[in-house]
mmCIF file as Biopython writes it, N, C-alpha, C and O atoms, coordinates in Angstrom:
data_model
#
loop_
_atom_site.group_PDB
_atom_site.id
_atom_site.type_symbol
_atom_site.label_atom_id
_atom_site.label_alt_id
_atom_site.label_comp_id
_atom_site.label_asym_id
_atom_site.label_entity_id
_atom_site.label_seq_id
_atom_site.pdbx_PDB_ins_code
_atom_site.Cartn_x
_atom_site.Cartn_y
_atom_site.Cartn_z
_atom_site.occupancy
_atom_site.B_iso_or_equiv
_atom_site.auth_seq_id
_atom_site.auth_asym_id
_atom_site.pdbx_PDB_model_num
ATOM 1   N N  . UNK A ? 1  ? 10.700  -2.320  -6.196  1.0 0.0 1  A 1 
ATOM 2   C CA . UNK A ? 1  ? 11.385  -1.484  -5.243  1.0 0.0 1  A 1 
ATOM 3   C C  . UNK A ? 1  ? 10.350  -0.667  -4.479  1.0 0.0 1  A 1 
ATOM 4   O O  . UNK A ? 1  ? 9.476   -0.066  -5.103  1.0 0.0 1  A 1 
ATOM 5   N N  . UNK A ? 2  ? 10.399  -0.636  -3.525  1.0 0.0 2  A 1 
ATOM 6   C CA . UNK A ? 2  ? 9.746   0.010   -2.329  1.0 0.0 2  A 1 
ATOM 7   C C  . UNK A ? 2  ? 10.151  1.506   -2.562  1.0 0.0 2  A 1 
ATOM 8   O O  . UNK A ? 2  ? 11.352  1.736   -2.708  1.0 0.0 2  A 1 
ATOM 9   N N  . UNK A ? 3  ? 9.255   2.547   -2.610  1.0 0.0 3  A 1 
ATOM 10  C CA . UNK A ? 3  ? 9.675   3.952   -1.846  1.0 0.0 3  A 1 
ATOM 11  C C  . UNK A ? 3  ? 9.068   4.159   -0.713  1.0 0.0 3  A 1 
ATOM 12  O O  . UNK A ? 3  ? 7.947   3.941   -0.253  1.0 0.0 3  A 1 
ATOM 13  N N  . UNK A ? 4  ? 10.093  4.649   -0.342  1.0 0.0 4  A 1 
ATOM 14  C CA . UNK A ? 4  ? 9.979   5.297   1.235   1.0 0.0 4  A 1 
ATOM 15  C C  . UNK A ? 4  ? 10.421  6.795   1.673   1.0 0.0 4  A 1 
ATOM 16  O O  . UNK A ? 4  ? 11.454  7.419   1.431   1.0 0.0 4  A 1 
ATOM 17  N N  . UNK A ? 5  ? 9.200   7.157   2.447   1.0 0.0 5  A 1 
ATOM 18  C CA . UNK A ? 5  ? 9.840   8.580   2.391   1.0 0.0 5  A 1 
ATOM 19  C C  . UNK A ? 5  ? 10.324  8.906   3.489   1.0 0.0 5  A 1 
ATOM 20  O O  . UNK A ? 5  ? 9.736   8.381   4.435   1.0 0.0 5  A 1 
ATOM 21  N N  . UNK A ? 6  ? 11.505  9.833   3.867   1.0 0.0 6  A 1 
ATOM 22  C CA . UNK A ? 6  ? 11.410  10.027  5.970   1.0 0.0 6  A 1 
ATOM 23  C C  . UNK A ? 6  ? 10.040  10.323  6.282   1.0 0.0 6  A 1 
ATOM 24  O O  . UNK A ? 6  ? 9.336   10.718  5.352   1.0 0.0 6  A 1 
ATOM 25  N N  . UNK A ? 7  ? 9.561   10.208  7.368   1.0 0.0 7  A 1 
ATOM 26  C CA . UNK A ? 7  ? 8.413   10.284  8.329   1.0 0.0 7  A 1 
ATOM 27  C C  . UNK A ? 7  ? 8.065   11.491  8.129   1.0 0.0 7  A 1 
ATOM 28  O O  . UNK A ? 7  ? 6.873   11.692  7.900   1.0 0.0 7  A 1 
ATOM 29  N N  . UNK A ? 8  ? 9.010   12.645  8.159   1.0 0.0 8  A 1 
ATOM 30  C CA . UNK A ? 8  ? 8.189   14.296  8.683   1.0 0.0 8  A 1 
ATOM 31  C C  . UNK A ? 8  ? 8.042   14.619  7.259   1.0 0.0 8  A 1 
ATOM 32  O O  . UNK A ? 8  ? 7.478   15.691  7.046   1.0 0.0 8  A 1 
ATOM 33  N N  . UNK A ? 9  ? 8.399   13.975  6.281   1.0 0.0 9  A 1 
ATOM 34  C CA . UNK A ? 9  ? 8.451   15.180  4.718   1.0 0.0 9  A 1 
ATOM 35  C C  . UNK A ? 9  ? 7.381   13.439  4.024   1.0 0.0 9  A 1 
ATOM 36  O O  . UNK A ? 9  ? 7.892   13.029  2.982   1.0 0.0 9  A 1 
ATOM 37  N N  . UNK A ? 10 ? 6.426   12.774  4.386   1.0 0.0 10 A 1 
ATOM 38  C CA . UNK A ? 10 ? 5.497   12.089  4.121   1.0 0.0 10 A 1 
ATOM 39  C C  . UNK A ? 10 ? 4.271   13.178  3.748   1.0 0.0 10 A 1 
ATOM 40  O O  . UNK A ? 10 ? 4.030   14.103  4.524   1.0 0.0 10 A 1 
ATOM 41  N N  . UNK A ? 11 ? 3.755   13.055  2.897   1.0 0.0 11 A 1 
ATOM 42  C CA . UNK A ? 11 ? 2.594   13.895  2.879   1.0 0.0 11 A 1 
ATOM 43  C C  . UNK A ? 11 ? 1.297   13.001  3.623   1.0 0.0 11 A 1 
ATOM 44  O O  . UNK A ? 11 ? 1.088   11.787  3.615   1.0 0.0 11 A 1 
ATOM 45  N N  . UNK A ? 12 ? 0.568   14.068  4.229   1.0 0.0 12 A 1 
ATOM 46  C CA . UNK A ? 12 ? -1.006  13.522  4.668   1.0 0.0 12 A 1 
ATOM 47  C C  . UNK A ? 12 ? -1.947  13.282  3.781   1.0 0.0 12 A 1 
ATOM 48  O O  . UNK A ? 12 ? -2.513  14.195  3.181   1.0 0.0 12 A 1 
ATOM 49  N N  . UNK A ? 13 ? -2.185  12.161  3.621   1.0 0.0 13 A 1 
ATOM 50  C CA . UNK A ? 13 ? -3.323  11.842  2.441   1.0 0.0 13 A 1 
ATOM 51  C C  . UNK A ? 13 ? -4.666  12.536  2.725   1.0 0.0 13 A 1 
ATOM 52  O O  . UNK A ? 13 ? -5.302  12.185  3.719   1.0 0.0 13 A 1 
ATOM 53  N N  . UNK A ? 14 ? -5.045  13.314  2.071   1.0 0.0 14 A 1 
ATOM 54  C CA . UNK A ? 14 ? -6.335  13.583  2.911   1.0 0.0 14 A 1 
ATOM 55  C C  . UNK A ? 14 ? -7.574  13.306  1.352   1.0 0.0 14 A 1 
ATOM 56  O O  . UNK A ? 14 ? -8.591  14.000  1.364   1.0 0.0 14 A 1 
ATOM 57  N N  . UNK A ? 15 ? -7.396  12.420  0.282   1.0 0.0 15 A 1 
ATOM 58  C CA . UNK A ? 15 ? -8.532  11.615  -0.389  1.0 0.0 15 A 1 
ATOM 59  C C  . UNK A ? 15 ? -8.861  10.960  0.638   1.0 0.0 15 A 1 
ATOM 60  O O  . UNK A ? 15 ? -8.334  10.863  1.746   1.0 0.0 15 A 1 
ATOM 61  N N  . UNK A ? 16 ? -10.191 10.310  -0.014  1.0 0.0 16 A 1 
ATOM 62  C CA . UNK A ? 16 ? -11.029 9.477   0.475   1.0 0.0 16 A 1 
ATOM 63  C C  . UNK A ? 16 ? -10.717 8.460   1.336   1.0 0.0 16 A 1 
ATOM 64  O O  . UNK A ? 16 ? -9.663  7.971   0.930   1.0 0.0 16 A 1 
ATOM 65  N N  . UNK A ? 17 ? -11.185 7.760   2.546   1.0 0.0 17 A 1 
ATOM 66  C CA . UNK A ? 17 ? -11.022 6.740   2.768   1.0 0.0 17 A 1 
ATOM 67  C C  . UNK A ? 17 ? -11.617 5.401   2.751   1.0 0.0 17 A 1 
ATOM 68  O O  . UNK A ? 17 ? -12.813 5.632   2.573   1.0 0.0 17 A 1 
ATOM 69  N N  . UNK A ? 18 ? -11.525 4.631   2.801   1.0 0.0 18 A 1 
ATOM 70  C CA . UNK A ? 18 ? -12.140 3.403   2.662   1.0 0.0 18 A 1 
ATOM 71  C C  . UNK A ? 18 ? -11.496 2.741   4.074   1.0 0.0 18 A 1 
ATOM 72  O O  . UNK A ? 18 ? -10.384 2.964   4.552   1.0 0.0 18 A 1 
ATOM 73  N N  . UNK A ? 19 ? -12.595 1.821   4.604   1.0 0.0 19 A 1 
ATOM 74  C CA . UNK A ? 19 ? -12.353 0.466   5.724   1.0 0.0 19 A 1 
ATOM 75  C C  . UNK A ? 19 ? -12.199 -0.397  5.219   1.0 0.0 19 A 1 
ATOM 76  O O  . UNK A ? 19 ? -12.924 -0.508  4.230   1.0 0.0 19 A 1 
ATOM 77  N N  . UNK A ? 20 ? -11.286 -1.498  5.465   1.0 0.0 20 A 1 
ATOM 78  C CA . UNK A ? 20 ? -10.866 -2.768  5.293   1.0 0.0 20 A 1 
ATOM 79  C C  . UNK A ? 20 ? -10.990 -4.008  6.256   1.0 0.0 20 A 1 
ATOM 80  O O  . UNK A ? 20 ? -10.347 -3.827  7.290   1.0 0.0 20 A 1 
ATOM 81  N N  . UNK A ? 21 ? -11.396 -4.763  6.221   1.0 0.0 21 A 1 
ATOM 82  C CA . UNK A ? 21 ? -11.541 -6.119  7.427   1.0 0.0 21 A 1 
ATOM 83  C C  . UNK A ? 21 ? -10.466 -6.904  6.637   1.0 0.0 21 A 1 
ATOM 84  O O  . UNK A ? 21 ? -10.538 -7.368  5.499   1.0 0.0 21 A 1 
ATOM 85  N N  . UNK A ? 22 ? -8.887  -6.951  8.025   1.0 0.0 22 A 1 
ATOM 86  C CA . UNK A ? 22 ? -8.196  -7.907  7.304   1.0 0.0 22 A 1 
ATOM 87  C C  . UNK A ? 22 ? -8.485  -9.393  7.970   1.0 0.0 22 A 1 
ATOM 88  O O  . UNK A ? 22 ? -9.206  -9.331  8.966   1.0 0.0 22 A 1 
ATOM 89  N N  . UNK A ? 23 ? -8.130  -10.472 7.663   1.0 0.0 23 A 1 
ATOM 90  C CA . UNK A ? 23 ? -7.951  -11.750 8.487   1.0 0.0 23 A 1 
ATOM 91  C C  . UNK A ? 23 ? -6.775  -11.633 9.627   1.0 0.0 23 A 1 
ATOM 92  O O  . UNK A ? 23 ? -5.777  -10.961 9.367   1.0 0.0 23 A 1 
ATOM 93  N N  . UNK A ? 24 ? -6.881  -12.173 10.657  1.0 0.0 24 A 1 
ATOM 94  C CA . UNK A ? 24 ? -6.115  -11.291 12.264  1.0 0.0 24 A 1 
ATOM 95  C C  . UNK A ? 24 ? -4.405  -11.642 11.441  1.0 0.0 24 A 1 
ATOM 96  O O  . UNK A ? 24 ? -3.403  -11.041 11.828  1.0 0.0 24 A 1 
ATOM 97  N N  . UNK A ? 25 ? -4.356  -12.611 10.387  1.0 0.0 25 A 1 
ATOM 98  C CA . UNK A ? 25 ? -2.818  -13.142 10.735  1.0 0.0 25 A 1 
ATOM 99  C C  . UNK A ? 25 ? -2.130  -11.986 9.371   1.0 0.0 25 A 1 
ATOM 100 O O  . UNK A ? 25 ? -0.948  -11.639 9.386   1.0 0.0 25 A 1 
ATOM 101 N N  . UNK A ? 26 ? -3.158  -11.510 8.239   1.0 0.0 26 A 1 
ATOM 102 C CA . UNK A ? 26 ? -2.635  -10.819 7.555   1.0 0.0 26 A 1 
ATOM 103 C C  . UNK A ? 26 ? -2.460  -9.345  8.027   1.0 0.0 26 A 1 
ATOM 104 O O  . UNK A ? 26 ? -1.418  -8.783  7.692   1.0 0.0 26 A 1 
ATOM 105 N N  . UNK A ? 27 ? -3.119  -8.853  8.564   1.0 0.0 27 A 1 
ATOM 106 C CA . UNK A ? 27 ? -3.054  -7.429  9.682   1.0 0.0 27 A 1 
ATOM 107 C C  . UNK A ? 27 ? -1.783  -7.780  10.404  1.0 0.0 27 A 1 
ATOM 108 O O  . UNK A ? 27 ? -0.821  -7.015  10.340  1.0 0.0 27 A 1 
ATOM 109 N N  . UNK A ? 28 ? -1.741  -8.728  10.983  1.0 0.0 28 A 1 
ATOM 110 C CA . UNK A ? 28 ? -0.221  -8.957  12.415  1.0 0.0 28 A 1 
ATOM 111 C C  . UNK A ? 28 ? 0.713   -8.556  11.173  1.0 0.0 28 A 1 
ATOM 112 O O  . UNK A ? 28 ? 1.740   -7.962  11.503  1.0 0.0 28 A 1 
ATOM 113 N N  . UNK A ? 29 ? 0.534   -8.775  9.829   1.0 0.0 29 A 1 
ATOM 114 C CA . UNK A ? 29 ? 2.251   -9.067  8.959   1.0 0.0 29 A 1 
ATOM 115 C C  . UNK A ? 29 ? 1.991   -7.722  7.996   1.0 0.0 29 A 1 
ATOM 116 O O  . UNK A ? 29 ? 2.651   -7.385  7.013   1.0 0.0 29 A 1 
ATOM 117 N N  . UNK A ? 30 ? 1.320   -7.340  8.333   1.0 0.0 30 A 1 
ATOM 118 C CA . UNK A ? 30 ? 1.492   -5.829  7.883   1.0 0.0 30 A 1 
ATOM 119 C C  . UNK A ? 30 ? 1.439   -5.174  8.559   1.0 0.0 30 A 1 
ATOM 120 O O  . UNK A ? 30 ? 2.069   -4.204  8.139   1.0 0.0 30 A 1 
ATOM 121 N N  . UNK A ? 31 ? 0.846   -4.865  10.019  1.0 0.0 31 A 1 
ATOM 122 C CA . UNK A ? 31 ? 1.949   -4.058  10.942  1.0 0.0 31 A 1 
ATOM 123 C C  . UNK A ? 31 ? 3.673   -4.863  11.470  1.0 0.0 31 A 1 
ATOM 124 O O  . UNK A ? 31 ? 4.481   -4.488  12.320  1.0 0.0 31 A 1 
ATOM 125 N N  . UNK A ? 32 ? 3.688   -5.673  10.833  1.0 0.0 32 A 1 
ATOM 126 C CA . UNK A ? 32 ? 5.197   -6.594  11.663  1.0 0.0 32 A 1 
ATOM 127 C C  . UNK A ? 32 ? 5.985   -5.847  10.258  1.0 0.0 32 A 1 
ATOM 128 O O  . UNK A ? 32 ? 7.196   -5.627  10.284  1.0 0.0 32 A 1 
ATOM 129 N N  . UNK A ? 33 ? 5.209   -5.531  9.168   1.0 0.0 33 A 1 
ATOM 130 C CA . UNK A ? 33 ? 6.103   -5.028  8.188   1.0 0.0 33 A 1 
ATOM 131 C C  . UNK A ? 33 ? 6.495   -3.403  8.006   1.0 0.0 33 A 1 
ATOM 132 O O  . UNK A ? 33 ? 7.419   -2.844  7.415   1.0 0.0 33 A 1 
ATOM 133 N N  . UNK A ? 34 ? 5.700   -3.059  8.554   1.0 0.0 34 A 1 
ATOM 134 C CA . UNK A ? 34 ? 5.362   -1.185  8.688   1.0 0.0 34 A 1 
ATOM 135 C C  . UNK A ? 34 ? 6.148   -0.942  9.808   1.0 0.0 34 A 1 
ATOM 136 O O  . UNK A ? 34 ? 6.601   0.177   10.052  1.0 0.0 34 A 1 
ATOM 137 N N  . UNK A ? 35 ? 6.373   -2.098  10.631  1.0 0.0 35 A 1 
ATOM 138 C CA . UNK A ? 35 ? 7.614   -1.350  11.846  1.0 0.0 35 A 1 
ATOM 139 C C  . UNK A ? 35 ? 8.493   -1.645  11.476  1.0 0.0 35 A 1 
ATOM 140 O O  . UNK A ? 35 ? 9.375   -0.959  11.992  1.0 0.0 35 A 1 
ATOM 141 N N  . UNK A ? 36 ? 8.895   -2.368  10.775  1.0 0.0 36 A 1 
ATOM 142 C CA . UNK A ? 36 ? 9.869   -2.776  10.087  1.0 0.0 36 A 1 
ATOM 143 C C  . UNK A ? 36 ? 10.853  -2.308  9.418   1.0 0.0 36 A 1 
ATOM 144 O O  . UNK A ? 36 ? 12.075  -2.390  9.546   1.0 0.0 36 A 1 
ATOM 145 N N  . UNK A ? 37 ? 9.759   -1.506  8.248   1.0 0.0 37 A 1 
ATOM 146 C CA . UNK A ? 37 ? 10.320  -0.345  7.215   1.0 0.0 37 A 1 
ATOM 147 C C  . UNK A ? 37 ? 10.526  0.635   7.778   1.0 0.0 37 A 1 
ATOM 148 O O  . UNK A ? 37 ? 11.356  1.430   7.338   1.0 0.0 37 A 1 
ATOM 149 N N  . UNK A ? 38 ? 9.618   0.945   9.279   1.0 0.0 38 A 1 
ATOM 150 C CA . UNK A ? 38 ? 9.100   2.474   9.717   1.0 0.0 38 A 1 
ATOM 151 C C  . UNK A ? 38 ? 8.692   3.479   9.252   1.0 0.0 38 A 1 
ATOM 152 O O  . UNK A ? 38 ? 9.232   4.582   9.172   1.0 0.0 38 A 1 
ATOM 153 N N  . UNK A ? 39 ? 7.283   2.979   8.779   1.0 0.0 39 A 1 
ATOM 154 C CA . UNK A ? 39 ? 6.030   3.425   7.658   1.0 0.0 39 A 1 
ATOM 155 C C  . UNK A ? 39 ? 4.967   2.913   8.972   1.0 0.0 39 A 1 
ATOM 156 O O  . UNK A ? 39 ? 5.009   2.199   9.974   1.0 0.0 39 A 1 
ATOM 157 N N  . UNK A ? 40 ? 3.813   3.976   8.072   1.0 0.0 40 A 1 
ATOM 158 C CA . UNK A ? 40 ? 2.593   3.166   9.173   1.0 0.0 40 A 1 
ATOM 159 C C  . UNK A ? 40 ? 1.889   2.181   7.782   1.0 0.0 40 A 1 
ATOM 160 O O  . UNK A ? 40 ? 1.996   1.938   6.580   1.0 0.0 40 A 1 
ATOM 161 N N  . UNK A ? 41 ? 1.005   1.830   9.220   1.0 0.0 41 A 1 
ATOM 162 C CA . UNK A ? 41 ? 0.314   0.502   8.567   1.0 0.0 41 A 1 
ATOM 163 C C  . UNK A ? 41 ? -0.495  1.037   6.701   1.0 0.0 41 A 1 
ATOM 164 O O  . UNK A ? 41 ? -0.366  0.520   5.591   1.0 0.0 41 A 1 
ATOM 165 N N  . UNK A ? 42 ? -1.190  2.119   7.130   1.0 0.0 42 A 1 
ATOM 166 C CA . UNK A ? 42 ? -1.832  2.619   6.410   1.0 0.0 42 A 1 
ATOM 167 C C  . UNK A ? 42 ? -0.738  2.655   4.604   1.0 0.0 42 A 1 
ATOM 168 O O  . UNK A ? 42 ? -0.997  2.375   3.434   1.0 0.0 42 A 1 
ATOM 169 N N  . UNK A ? 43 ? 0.307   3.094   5.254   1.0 0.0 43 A 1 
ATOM 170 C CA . UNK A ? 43 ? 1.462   3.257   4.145   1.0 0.0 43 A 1 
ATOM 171 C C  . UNK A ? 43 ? 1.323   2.338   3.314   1.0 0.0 43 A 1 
ATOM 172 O O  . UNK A ? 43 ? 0.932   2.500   2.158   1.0 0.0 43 A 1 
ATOM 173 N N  . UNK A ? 44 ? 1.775   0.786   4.072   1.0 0.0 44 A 1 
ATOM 174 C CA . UNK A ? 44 ? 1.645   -0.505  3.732   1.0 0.0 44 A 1 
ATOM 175 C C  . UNK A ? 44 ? 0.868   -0.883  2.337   1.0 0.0 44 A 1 
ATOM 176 O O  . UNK A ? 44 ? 1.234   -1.334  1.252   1.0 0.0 44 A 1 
ATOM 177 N N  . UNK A ? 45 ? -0.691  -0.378  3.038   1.0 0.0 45 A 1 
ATOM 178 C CA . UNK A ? 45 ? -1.681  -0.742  2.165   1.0 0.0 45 A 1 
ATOM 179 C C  . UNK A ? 45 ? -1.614  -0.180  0.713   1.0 0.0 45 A 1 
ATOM 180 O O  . UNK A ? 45 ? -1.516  -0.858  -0.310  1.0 0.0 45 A 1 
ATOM 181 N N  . UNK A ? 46 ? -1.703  1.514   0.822   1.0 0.0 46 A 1 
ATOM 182 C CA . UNK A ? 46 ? -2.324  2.315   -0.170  1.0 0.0 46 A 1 
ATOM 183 C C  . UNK A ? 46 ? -0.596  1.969   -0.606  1.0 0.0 46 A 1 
ATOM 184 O O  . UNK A ? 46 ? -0.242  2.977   -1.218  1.0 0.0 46 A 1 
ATOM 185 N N  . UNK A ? 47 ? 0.582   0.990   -0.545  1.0 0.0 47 A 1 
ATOM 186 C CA . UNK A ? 47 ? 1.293   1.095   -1.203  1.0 0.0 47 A 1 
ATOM 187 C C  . UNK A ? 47 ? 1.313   -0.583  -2.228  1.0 0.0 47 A 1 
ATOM 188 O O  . UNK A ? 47 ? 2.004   -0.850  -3.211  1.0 0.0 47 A 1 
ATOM 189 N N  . UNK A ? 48 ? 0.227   -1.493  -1.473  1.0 0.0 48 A 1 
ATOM 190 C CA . UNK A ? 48 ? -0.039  -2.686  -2.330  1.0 0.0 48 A 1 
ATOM 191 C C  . UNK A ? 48 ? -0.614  -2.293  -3.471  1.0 0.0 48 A 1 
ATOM 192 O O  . UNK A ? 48 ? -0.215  -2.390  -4.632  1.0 0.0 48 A 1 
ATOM 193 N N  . UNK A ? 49 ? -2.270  -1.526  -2.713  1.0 0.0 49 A 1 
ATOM 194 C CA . UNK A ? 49 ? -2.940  -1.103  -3.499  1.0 0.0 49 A 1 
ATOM 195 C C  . UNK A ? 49 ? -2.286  -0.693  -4.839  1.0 0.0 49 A 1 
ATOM 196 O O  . UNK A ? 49 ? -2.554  -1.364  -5.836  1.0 0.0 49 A 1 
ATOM 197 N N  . UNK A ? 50 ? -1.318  0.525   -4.946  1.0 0.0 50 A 1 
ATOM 198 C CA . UNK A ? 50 ? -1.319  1.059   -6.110  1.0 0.0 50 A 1 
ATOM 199 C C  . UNK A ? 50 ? -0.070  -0.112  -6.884  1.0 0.0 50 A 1 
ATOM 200 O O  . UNK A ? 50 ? 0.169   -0.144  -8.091  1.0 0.0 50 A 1 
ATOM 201 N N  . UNK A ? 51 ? 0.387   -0.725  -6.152  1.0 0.0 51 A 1 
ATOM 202 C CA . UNK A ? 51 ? 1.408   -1.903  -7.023  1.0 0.0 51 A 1 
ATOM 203 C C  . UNK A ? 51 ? 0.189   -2.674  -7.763  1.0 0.0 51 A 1 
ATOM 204 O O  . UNK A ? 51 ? 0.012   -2.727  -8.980  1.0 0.0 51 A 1 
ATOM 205 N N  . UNK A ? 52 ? -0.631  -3.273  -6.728  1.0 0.0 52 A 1 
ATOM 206 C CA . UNK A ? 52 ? -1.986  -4.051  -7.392  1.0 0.0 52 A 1 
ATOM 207 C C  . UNK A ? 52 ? -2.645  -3.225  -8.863  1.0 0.0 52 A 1 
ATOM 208 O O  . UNK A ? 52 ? -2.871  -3.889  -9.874  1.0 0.0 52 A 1 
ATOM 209 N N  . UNK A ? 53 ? -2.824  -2.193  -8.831  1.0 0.0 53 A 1 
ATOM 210 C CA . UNK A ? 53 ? -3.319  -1.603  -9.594  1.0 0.0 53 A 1 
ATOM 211 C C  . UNK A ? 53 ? -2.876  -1.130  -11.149 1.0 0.0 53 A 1 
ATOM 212 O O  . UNK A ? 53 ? -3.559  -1.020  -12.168 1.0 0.0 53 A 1 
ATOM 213 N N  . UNK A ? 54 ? -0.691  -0.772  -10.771 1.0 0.0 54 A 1 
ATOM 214 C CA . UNK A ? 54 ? -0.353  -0.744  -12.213 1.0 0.0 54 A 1 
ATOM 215 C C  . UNK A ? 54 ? -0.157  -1.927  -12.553 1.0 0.0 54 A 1 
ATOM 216 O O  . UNK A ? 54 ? 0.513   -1.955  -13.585 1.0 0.0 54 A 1 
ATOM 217 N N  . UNK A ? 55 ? -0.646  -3.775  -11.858 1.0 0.0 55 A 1 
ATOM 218 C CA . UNK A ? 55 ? -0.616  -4.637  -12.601 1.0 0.0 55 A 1 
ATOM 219 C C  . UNK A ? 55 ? -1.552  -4.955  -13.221 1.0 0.0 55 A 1 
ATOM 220 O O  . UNK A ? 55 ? -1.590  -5.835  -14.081 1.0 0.0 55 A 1 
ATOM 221 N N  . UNK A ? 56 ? -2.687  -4.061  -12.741 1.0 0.0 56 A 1 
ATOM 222 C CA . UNK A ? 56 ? -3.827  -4.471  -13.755 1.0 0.0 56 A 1 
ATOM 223 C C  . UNK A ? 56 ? -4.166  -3.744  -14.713 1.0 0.0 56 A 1 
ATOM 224 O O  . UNK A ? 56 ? -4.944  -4.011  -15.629 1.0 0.0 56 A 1 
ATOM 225 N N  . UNK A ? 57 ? -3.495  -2.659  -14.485 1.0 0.0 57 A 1 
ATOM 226 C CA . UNK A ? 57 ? -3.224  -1.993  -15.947 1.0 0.0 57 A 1 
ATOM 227 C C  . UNK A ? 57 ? -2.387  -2.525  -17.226 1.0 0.0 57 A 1 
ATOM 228 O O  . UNK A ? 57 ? -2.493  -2.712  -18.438 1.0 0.0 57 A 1 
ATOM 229 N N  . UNK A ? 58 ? -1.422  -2.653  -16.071 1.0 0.0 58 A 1 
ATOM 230 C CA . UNK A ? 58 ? -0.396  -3.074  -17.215 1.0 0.0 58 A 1 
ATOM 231 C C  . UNK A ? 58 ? -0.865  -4.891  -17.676 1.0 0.0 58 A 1 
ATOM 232 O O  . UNK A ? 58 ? -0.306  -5.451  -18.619 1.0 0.0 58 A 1 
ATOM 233 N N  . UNK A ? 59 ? -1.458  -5.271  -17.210 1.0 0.0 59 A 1 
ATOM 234 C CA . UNK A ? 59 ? -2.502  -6.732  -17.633 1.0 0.0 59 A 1 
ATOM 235 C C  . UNK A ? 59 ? -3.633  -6.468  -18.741 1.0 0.0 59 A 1 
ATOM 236 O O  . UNK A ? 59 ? -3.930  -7.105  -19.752 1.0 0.0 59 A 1 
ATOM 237 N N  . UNK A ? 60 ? -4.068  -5.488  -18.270 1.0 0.0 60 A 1 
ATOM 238 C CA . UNK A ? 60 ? -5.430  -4.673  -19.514 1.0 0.0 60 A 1 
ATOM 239 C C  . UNK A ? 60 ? -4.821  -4.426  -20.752 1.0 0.0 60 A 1 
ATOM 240 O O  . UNK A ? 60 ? -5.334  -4.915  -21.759 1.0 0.0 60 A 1 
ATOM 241 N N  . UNK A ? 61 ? -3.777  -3.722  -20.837 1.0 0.0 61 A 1 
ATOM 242 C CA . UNK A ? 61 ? -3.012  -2.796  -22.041 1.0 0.0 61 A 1 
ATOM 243 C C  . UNK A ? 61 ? -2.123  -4.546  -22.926 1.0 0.0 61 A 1 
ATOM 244 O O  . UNK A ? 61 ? -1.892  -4.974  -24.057 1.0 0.0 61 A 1 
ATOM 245 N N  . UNK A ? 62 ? -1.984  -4.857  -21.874 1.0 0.0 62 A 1 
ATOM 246 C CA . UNK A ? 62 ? -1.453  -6.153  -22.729 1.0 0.0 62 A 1 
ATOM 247 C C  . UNK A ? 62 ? -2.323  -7.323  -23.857 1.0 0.0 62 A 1 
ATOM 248 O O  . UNK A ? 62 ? -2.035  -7.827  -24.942 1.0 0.0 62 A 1 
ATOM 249 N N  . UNK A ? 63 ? -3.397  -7.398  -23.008 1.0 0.0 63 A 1 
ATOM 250 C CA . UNK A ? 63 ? -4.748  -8.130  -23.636 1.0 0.0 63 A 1 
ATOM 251 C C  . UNK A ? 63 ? -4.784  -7.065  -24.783 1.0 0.0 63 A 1 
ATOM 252 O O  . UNK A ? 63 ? -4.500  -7.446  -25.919 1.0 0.0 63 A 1 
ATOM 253 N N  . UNK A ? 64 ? -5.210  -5.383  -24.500 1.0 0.0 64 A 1 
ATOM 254 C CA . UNK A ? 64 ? -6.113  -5.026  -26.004 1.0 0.0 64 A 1 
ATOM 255 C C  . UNK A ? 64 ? -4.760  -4.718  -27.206 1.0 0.0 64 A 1 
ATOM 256 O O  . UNK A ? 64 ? -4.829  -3.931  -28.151 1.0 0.0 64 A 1 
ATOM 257 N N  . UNK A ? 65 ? -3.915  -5.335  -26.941 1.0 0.0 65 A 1 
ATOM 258 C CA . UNK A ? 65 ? -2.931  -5.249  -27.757 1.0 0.0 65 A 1 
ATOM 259 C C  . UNK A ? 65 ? -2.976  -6.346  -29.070 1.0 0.0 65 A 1 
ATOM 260 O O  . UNK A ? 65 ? -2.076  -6.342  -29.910 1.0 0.0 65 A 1 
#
């Protein structure tokens, strides 16, 4: 499940940033998806990212089991 927040009560991330080089056709489908939801692009990402991330947790915790 996706969260989404309204636009004006979104908080400003202000951690770190990092640059990304996407391939042109995966960038087109993540802004085609961010207008979509009506999120920005940025949303998109840091919202794979942290899905990506409790699977590799939850992948780690499973192995040292």
């Amino acid at each position: 499940m996706v969260r989404m927040a309204p636009k004006a009560s979104r908080p400003r991330h202000a951690g770190p940033r990092i640059t990304v080089t996407f391939p042109q056709g995966d960038y087109d489908r993540v802004c085609v998806l961010a207008r979509s939801r009506k999120v920005s692009a940025a949303w998109i990402v840091r919202d794979a990212v942290e899905k990506y991330l409790q699977a590799e947790q939850t992948e780690t915790e499973g192995r040292s089991k």
